[in-house]
N, CA and C atoms of all chains as a GROMACS GRO file, in nm:
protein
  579
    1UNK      N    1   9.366   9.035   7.953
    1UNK     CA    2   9.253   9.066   7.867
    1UNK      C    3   9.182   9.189   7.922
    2UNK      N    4   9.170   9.290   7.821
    2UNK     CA    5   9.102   9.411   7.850
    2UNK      C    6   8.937   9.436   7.820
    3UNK      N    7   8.852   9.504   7.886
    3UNK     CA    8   8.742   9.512   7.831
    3UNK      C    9   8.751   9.525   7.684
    4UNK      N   10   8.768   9.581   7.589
    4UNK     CA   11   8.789   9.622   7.490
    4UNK      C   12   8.825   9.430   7.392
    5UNK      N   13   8.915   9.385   7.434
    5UNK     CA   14   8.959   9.265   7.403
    5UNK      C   15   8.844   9.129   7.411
    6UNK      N   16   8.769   9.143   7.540
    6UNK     CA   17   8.640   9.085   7.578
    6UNK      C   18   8.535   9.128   7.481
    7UNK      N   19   8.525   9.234   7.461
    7UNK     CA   20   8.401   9.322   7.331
    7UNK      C   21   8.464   9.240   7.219
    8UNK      N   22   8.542   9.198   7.201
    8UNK     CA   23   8.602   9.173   7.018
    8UNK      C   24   8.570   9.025   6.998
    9UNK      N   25   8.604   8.979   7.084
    9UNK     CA   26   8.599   8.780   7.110
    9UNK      C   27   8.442   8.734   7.147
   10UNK      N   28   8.358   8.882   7.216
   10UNK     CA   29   8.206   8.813   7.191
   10UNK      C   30   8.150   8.897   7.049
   11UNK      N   31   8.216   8.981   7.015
   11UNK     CA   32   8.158   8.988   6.842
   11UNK      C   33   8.210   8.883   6.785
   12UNK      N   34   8.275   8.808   6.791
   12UNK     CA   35   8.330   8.687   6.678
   12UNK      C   36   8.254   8.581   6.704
   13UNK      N   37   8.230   8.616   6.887
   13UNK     CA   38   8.186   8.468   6.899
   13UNK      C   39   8.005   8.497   6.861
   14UNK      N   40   7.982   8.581   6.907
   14UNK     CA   41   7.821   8.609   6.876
   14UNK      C   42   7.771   8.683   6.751
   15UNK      N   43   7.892   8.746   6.675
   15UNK     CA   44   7.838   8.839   6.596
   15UNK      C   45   7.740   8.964   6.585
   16UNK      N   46   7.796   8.990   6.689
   16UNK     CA   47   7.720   9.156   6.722
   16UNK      C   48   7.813   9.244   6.690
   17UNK      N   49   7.782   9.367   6.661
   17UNK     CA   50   7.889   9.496   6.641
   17UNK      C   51   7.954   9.504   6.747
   18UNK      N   52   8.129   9.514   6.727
   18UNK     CA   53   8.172   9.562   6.820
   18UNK      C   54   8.122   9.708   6.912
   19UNK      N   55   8.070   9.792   6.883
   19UNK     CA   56   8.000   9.891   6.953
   19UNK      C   57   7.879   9.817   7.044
   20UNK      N   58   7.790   9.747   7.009
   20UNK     CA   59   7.726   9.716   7.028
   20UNK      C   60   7.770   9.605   7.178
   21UNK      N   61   7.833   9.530   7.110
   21UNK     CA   62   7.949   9.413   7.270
   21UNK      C   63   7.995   9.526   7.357
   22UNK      N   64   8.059   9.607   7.328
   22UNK     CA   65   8.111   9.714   7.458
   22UNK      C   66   7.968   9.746   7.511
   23UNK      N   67   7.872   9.836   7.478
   23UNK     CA   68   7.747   9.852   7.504
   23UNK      C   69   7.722   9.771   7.620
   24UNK      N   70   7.697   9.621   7.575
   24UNK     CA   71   7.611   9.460   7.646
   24UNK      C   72   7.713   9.470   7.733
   25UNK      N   73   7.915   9.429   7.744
   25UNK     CA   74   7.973   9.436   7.866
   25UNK      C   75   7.918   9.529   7.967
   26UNK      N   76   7.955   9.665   7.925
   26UNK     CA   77   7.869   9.782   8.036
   26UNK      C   78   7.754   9.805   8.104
   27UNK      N   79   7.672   9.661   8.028
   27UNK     CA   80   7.539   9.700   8.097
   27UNK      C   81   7.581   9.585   8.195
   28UNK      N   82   7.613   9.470   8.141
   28UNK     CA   83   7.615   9.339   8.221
   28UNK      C   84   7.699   9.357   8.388
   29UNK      N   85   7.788   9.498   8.342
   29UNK     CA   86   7.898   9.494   8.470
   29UNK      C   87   7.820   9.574   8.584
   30UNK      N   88   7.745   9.707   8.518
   30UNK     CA   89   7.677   9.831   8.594
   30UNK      C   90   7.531   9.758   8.693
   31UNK      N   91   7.470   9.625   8.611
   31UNK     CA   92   7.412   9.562   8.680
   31UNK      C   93   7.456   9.520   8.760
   32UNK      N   94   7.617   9.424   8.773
   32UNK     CA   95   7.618   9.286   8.872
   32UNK      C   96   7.678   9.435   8.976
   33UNK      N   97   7.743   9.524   8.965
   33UNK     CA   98   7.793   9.660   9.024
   33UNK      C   99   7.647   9.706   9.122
   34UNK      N  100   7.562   9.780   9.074
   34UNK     CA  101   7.411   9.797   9.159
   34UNK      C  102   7.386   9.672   9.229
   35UNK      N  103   7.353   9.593   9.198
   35UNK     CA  104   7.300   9.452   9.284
   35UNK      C  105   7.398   9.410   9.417
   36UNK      N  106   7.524   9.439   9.401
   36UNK     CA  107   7.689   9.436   9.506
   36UNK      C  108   7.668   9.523   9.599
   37UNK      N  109   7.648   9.698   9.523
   37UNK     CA  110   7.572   9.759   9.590
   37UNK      C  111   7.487   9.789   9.712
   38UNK      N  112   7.392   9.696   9.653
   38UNK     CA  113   7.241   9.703   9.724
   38UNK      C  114   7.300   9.563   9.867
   39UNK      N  115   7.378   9.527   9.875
   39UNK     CA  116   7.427   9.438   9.982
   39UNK      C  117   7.395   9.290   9.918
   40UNK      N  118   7.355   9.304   9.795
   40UNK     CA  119   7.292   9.168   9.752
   40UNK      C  120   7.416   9.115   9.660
   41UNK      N  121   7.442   8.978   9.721
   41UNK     CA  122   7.517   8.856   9.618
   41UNK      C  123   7.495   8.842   9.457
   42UNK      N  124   7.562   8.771   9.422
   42UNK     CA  125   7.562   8.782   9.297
   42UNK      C  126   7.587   8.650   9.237
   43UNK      N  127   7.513   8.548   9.213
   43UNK     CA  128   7.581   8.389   9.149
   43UNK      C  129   7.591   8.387   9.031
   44UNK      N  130   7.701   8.312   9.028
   44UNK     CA  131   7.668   8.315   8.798
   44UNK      C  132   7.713   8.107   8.847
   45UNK      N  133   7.599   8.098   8.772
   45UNK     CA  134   7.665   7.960   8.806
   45UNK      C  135   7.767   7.867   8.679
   46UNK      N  136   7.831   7.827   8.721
   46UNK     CA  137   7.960   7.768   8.642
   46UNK      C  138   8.098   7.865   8.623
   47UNK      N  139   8.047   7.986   8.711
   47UNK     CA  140   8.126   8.073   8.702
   47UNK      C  141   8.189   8.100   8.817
   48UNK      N  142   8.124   8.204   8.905
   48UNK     CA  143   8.117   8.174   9.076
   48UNK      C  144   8.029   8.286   9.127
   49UNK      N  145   8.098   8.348   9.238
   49UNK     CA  146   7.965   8.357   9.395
   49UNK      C  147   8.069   8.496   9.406
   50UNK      N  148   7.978   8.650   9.384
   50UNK     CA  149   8.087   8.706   9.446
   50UNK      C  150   7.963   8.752   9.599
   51UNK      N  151   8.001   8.787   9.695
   51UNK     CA  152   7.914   8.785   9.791
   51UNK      C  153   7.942   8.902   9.856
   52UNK      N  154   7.901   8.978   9.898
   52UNK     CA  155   7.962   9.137   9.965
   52UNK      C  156   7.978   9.117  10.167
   53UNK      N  157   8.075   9.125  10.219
   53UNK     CA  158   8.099   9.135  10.411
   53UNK      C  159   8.130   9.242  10.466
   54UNK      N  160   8.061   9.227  10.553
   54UNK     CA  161   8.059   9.337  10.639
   54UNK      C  162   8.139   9.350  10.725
   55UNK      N  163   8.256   9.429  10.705
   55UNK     CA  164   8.374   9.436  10.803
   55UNK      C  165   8.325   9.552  10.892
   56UNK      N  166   8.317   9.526  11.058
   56UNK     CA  167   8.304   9.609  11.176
   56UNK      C  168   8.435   9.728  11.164
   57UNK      N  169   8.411   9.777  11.213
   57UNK     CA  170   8.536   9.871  11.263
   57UNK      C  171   8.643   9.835  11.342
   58UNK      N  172   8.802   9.890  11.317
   58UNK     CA  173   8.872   9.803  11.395
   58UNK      C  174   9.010   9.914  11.416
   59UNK      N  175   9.093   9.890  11.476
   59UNK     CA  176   9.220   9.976  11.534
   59UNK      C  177   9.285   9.926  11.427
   60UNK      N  178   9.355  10.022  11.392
   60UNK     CA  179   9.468  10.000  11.312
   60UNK      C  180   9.534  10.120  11.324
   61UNK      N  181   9.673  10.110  11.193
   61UNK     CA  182   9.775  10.200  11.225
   61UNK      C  183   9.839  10.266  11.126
   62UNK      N  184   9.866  10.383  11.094
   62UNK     CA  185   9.955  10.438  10.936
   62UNK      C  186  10.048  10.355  10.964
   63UNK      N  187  10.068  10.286  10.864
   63UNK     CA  188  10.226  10.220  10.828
   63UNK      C  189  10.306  10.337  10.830
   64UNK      N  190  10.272  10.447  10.759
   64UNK     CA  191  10.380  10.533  10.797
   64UNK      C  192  10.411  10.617  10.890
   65UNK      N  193  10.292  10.677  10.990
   65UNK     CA  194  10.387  10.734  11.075
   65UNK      C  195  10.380  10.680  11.168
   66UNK      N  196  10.249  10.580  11.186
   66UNK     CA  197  10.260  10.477  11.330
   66UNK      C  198  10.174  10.494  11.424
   67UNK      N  199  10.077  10.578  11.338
   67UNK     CA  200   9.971  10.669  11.408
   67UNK      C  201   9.830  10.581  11.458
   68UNK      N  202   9.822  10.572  11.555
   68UNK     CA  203   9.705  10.471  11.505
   68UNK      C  204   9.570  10.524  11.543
   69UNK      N  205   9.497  10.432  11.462
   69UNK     CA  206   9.336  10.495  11.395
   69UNK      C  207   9.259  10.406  11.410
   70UNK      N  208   9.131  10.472  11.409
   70UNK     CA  209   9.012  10.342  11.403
   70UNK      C  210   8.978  10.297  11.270
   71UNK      N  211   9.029  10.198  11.152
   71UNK     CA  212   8.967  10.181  11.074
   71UNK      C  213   8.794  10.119  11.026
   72UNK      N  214   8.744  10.233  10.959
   72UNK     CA  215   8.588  10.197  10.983
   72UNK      C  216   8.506  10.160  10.909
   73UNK      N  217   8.373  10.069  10.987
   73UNK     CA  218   8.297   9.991  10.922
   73UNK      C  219   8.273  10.004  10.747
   74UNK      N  220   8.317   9.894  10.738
   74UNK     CA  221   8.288   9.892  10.546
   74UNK      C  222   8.250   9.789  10.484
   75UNK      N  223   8.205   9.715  10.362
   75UNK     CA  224   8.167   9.657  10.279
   75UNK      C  225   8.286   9.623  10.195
   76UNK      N  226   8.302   9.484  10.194
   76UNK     CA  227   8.362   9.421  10.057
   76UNK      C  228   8.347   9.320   9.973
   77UNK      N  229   8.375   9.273   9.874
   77UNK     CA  230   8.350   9.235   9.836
   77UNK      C  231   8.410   9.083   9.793
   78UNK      N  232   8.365   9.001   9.767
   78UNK     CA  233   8.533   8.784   9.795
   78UNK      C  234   8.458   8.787   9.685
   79UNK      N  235   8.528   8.698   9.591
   79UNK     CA  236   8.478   8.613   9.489
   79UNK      C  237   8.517   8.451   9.507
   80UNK      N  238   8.418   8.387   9.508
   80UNK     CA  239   8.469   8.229   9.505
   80UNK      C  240   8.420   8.148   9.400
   81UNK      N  241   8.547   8.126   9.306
   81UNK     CA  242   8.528   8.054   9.145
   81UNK      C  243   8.456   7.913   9.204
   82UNK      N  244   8.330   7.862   9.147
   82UNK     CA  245   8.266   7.777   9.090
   82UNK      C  246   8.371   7.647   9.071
   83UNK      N  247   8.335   7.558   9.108
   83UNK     CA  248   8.428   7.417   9.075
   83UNK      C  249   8.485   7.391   8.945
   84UNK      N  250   8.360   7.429   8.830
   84UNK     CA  251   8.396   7.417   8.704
   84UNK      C  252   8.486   7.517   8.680
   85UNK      N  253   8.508   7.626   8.741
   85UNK     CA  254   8.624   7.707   8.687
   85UNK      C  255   8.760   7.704   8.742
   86UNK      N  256   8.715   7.660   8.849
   86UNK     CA  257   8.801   7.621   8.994
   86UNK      C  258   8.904   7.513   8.861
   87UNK      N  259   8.868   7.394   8.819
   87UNK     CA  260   8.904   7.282   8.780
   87UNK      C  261   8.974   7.282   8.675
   88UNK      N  262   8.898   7.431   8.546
   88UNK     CA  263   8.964   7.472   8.412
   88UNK      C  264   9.084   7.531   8.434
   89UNK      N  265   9.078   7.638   8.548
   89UNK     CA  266   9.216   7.733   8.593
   89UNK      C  267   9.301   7.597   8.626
   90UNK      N  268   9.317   7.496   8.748
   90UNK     CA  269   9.387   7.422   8.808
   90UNK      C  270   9.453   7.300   8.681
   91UNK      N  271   9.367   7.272   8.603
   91UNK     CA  272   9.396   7.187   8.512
   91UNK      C  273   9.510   7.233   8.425
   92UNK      N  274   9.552   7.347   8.384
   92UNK     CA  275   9.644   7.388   8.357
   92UNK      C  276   9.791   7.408   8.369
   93UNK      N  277   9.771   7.366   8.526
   93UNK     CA  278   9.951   7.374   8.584
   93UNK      C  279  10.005   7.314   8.518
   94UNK      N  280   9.954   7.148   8.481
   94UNK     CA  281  10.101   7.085   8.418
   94UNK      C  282  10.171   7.126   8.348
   95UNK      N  283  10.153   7.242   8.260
   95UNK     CA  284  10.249   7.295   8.136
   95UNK      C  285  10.331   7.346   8.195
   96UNK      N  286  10.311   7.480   8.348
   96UNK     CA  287  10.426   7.532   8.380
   96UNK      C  288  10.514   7.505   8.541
   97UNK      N  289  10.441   7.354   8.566
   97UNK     CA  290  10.501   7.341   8.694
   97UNK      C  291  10.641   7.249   8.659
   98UNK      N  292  10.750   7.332   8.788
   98UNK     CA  293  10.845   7.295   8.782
   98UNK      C  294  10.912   7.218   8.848
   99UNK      N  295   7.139   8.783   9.343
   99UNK     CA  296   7.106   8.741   9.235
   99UNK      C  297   7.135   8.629   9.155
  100UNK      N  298   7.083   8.594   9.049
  100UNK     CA  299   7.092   8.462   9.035
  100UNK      C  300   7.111   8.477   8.856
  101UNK      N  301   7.202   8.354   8.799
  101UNK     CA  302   7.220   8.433   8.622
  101UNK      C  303   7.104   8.432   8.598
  102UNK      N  304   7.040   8.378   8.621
  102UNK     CA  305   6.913   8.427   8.494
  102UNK      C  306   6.836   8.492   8.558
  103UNK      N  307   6.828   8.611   8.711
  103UNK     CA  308   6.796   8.706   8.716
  103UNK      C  309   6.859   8.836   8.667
  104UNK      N  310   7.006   8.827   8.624
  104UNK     CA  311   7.082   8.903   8.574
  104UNK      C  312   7.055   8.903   8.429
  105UNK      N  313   7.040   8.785   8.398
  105UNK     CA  314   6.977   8.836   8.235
  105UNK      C  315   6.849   8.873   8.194
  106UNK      N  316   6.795   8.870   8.306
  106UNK     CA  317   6.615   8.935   8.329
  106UNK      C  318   6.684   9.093   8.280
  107UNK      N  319   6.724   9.118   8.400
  107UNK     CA  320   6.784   9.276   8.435
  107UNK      C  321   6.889   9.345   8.276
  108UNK      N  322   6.965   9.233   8.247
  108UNK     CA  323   6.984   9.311   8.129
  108UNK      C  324   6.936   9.309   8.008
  109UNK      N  325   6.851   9.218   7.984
  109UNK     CA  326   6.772   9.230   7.879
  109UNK      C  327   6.696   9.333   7.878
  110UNK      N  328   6.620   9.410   8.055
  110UNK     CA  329   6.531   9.460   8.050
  110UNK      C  330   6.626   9.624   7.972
  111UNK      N  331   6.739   9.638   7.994
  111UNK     CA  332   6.850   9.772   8.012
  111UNK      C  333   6.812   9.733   7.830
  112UNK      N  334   6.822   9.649   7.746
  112UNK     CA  335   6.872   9.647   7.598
  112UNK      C  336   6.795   9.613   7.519
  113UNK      N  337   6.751   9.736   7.447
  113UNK     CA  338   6.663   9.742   7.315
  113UNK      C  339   6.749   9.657   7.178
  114UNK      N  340   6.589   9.616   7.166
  114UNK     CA  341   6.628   9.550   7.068
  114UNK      C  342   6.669   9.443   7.040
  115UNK      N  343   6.712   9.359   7.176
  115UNK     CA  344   6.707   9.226   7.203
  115UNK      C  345   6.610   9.095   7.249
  116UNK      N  346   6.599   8.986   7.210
  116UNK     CA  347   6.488   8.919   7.304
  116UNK      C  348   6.554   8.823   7.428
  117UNK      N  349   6.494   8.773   7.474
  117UNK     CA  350   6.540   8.760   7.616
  117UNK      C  351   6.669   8.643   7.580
  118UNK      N  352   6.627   8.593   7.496
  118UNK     CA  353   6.727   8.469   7.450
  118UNK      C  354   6.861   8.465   7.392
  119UNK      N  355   6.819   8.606   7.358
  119UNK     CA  356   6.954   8.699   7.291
  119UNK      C  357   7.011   8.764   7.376
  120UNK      N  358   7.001   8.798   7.459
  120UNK     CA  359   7.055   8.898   7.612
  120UNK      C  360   7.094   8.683   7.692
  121UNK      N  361   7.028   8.631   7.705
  121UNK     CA  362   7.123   8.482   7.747
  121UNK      C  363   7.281   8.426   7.696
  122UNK      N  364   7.196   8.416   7.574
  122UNK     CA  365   7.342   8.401   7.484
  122UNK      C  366   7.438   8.513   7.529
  123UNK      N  367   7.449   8.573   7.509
  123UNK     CA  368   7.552   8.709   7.519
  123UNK      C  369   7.594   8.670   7.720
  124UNK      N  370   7.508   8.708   7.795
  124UNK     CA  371   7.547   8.685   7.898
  124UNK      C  372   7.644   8.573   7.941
  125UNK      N  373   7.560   8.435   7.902
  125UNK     CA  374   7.676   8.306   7.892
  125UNK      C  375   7.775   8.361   7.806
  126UNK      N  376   7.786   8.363   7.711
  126UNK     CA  377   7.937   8.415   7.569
  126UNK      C  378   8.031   8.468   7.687
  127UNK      N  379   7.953   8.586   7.758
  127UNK     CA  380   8.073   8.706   7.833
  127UNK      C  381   8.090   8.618   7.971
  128UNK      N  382   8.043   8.532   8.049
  128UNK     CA  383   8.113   8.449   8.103
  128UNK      C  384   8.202   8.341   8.047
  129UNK      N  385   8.146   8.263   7.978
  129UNK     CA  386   8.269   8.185   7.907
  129UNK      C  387   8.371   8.229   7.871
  130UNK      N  388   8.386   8.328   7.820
  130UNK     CA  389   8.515   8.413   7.754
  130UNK      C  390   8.558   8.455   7.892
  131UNK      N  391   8.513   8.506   8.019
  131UNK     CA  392   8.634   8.482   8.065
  131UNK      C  393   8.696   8.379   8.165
  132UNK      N  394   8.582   8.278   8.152
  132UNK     CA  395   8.667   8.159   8.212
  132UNK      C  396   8.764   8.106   8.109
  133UNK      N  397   8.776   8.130   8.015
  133UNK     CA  398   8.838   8.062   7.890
  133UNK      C  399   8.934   8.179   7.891
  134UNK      N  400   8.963   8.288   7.935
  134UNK     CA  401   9.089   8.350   7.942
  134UNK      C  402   9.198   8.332   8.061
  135UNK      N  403   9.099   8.284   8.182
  135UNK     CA  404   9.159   8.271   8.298
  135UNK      C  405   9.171   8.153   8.302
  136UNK      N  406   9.155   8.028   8.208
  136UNK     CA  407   9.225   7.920   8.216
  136UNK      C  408   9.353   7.896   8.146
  137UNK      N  409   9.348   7.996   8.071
  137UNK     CA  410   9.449   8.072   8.014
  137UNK      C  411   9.570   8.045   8.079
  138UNK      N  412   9.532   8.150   8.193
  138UNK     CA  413   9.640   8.259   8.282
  138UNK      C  414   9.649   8.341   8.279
  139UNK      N  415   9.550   8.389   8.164
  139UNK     CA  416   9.574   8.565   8.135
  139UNK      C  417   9.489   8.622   8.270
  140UNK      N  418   9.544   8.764   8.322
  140UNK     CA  419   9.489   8.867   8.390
  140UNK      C  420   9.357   8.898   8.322
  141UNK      N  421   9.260   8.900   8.398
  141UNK     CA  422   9.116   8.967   8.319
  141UNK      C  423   9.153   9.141   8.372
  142UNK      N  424   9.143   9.214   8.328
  142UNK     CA  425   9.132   9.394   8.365
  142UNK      C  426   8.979   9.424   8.366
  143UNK      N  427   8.843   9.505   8.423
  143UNK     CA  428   8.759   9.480   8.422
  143UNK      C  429   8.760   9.628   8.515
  144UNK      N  430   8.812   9.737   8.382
  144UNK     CA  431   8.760   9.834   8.478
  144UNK      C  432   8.722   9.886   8.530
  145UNK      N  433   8.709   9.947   8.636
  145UNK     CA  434   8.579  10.021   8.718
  145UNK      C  435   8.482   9.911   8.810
  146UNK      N  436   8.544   9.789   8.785
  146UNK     CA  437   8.480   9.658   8.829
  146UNK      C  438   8.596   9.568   8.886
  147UNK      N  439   8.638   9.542   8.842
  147UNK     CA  440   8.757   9.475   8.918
  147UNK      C  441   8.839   9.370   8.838
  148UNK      N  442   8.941   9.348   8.912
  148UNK     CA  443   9.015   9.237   8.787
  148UNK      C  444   9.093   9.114   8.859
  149UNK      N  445   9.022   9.046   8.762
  149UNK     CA  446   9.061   8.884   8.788
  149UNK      C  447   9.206   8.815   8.762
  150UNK      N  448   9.264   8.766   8.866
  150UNK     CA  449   9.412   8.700   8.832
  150UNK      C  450   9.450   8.606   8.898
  151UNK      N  451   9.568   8.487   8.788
  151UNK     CA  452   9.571   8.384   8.845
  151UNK      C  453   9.685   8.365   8.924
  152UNK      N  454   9.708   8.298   9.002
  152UNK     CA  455   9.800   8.284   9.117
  152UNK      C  456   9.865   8.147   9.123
  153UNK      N  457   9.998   8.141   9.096
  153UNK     CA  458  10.014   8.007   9.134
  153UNK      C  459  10.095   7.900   9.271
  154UNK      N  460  10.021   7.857   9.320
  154UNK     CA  461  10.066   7.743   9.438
  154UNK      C  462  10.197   7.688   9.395
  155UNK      N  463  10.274   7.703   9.466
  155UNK     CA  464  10.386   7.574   9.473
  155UNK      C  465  10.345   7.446   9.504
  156UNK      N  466  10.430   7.327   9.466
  156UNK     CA  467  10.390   7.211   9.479
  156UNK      C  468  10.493   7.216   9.645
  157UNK      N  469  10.449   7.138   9.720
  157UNK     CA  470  10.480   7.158   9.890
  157UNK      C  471  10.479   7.029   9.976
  158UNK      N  472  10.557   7.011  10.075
  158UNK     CA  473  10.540   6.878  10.145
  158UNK      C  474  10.467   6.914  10.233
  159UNK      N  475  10.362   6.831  10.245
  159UNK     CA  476  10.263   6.870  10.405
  159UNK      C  477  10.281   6.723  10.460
  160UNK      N  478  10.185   6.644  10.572
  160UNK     CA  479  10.189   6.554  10.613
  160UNK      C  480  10.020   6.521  10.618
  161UNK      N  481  10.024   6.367  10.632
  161UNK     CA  482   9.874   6.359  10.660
  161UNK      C  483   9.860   6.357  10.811
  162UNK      N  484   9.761   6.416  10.800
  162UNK     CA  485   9.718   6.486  10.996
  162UNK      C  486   9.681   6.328  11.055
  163UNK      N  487   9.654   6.232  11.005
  163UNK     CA  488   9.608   6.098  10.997
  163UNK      C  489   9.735   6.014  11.105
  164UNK      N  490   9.811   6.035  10.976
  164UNK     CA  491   9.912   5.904  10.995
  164UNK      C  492  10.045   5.958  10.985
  165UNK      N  493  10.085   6.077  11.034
  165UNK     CA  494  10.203   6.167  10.983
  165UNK      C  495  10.257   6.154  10.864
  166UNK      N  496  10.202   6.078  10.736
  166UNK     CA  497  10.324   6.005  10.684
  166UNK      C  498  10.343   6.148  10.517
  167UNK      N  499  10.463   6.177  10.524
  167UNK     CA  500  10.499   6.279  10.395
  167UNK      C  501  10.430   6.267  10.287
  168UNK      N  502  10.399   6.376  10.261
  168UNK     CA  503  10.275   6.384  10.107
  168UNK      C  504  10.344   6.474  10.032
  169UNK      N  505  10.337   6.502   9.882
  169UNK     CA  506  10.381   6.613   9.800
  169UNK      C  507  10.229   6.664   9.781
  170UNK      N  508  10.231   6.765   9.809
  170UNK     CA  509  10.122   6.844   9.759
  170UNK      C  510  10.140   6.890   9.623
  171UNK      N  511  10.081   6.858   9.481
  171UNK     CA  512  10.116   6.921   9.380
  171UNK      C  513  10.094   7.104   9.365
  172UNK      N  514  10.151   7.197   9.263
  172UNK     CA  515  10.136   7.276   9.273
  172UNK      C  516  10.022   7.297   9.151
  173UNK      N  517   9.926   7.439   9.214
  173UNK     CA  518   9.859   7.444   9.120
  173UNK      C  519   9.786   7.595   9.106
  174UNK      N  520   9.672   7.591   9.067
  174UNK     CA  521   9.689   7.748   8.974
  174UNK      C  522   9.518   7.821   9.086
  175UNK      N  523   9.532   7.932   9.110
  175UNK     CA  524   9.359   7.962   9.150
  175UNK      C  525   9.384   8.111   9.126
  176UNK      N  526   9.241   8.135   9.132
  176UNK     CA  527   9.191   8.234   9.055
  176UNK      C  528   9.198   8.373   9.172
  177UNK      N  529   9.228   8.458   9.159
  177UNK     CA  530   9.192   8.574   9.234
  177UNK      C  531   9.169   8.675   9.214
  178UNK      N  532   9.017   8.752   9.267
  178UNK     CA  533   8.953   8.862   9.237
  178UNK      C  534   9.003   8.994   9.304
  179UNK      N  535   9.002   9.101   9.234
  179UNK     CA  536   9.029   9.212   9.321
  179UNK      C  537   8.961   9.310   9.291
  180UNK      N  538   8.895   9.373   9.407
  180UNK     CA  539   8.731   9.466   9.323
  180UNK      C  540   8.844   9.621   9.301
  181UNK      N  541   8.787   9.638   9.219
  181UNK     CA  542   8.781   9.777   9.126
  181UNK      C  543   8.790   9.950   9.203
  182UNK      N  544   8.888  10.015   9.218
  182UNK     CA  545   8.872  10.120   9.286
  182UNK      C  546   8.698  10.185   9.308
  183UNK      N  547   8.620  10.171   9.143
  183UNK     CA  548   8.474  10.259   9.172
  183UNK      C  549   8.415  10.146   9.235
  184UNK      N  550   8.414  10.043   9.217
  184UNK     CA  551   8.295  10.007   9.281
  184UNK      C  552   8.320   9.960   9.432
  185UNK      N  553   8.437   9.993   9.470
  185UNK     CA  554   8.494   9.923   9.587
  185UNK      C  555   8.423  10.073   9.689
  186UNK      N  556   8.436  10.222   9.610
  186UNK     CA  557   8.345  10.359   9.644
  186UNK      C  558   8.230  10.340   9.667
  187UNK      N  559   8.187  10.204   9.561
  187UNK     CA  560   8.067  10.275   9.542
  187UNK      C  561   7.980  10.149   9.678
  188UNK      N  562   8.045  10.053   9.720
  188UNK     CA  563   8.007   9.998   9.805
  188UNK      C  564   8.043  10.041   9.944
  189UNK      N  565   8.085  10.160   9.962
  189UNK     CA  566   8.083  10.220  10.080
  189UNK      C  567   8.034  10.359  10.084
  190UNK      N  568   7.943  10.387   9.982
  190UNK     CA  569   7.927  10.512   9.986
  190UNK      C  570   7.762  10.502  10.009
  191UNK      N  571   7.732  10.443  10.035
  191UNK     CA  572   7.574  10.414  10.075
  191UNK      C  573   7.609  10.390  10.245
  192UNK      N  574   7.528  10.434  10.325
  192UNK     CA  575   7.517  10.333  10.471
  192UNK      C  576   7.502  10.175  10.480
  193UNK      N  577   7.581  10.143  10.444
  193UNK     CA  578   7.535   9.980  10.471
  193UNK      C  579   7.555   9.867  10.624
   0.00000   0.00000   0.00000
């Protein structure tokens, strides 16, 4: 599912102009985006927790020439799905487990 | 942040809406994509990142208990992967 695909399924489901749903996605993303940003978490509840860590600096190495480097201090970002979504995704295997 | 500080924040970004109307929409655009990713479908979420599901094999482990053989069923979880810009844009500040 593409942004574009997400804009079409909340005009049907809400009835807003599709221009208008692309609009609301972009604002909704550029927000939870600034707030990630700013070092600050993000909960949606029933949804999940994305939370931003602070990785120190550390040795590492080009895979390719073998060179090794200090890779340095950065920010990232985990997402951890909510039980209720946790449970909707998992509930699903039976159709394709083999 | 918290959802309904996020729908503070985008209601405040969108004319022409009232706060109840910036809710709705907010819940809608989460549901839709838990309801795609229960799916299985890949969410794409450009410039933001994209959501995909992964699936577990079903596996023999043991119980740490009583050694005795367990099937672990196999099953499905969700995995996020942030977005080339904003993955920039969270290192492009001093943090």
């Amino acid at each position: 599912m593409t942004r574009a695909e997400l804009a079409r399924i909340i005009f049907e489901k809400v009835g807003l102009p599709k221009k208008e749903a692309q609009d609301i996605i972009e604002i909704i993303l550029d927000t939870m985006k600034q707030t990630l940003a700013e070092g600050e978490s993000v909960k949606i509840t029933g949804f999940g927790t994305f939370n931003v860590r602070k990785k120190t600096p550390r040795r590492g190495r080009n895979p390719q020439t073998g060179e090794e480097m200090e890779i340095s201090a950065r920010r990232v970002i985990t997402f951890k799905p909510s039980n209720i979504l946790k449970s909707m995704i998992e509930r699903h295997d039976d159709q394709g487990g083999q | 942040m918290t959802r309904s500080e996020l729908i503070e924040k985008v209601s405040e970004r969108l004319e022409g809406f009232t706060l109840k109307q910036a809710e709705i929409i907010v819940e809608t655009f989460f549901e839709t994509l838990s309801e795609a990713l229960s799916r299985g479908e890949k969410v794409e979420l450009r410039g933001f990142g994209n959501f995909r599901i992964k699936t577990r094999n079903p596996r023999k482990a043991r119980n740490p208990k009583t050694g005795q053989a367990v099937e672990v069923p196999g099953k499905r979880v969700v995995y996020f992967r942030t977005g080339k810009e904003l993955r920039d844009l969270m290192n492009s500040k001093d943090g």
